[in-house]
N, C-alpha and C positions, 0 to 999 in steps of 0.2 A: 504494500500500500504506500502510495506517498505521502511524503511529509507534509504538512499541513503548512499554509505560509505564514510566515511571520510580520503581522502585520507592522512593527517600530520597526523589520528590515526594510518592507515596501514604502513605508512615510519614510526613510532613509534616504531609497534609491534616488526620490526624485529634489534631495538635494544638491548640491555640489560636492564635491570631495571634501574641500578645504573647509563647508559648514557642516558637514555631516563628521568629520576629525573632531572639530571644535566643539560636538554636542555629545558626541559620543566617545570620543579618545580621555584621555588618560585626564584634563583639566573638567571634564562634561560627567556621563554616567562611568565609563571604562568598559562599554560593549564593544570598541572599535578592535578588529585585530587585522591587524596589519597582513596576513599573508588571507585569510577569507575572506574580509569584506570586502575588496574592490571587483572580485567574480561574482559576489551574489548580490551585489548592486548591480552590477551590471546584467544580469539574471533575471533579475526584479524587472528590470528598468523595458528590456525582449522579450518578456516571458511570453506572452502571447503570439509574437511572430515566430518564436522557436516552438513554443507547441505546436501549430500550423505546420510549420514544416518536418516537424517530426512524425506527425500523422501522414501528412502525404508520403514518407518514407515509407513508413511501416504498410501502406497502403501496397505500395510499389514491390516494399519486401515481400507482401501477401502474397501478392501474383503470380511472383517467379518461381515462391517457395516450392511450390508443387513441380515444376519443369526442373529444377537445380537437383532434384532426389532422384532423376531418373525415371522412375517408376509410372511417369502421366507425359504422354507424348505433347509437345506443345506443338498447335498450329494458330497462324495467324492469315485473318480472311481479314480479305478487302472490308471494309465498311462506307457504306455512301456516303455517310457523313461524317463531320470531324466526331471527337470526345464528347459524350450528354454531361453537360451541366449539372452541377448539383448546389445546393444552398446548406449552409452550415447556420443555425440557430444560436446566438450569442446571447447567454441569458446572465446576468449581475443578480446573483439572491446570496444569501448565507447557506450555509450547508444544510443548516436543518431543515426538515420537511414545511413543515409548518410557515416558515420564512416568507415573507412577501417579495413579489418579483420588484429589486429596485430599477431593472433599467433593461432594454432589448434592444437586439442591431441584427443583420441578417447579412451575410457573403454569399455572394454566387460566384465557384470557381469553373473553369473551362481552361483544358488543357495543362491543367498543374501551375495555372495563376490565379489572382483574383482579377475578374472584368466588373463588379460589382461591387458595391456597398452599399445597403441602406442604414442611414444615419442610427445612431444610436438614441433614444428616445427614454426620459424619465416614467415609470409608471404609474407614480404614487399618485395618488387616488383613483387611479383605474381601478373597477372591478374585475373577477373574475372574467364575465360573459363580454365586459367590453375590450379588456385584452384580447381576449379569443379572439372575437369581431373582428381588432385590429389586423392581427397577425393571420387568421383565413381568409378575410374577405380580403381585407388593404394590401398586406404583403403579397402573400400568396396567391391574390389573382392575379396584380401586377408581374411576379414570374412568371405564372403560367403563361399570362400574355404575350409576354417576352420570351419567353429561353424553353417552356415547356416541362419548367419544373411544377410537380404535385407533392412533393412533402419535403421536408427537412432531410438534409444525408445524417447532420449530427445535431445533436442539443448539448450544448459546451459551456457548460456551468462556468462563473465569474466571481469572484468575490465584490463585493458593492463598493471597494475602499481601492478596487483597479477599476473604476468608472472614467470613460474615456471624456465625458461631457465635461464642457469647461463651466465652472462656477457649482459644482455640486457640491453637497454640502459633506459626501464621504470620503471623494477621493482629497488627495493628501496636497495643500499647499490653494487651497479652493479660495476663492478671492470674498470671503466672506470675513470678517472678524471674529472674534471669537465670543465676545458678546452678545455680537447679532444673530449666531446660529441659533439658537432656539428660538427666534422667531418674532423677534420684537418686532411688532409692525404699526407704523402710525397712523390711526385712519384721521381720516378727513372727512368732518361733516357737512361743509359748506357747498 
């Protein structure tokens, strides 16, 4: 099973070196260690493009595995068309069940790149039924229309605190104050 993330690694990553030394080295808490952390910032920082492309690997290792053993003759036939399209499901919730979906994005890859992205979008206060809504009628007509996809190749679970939307209130370094995060809001009656 993998290791779970470390969420003061990932608020880390996306400082700079020289302020992440200075909060965390030897004058700050003393987590800094000089021979780990600059690989697992930097880890942090790609984790999502290295998983992507570690799946596509392992996808590719799938394939051949069966031809590399000997045992299953490989043939390859012409096909009319290029590579089918698939779409990858990017979901931001906490691990546990129960968790509320903080935030959705969707890729469409073709030929072992991405030709796609639909933006990433906050949930909160969506419902159940009108997430659904969203994501089968909005998304998923849209690809169908387009590319001829009808469901998801993967649903790729996210932690809420690697939220790619700028100004959120989880991901790390969010242009809010710290004050104002809970929500102080000024109405106006006039």
């Amino acid at each position: 099973m993998a290791r779970r993330i470390t969420k003061k690694c990932v608020e880390c990553a996306q400082l700079s070196a020289a302020q992440a030394q200075h909060l965390h080295g030897k004058k700050g808490d003393g987590c800094w260690h000089d021979r780990r952390c600059p690989s697992k910032r930097s880890y942090y920082r790609n984790r999502q493009r290295l998983n992507e492309q570690r799946r596509l690997q392992y996808q590719q290792q799938v394939s051949g595995a069966a031809s590399s053993e000997g045992q299953v003759e490989a043939v390859s036939l012409p096909v009319a068309e290029g590579s089918v399209p698939y779409a990858n499901l990017y979901i931001w919730r906490e691990k546990r069940k129960d968790a509320p979906v903080h935030a959705i994005a969707v890729s469409v890859f073709q030929d072992n790149s991405k030709v796609l992205e639909v933006a990433p979008i906050h949930c909160a206060g969506y419902r159940k039924r009108q997430l659904e809504k969203y994501v089968q009628t909005d998304v998923m007509g849209y690809l169908n229309a387009r590319f001829g996809i009808t469901f998801f190749a993967d649903e790729i679970r996210l932690e809420p605190i690697e939220c790619p939307i700028a100004e959120c209130p989880w991901s790390v370094g969010a242009a809010f104050p710290k004050e104002n995060r809970l929500g102080q809001v000024e109405i106006n009656t006039s």
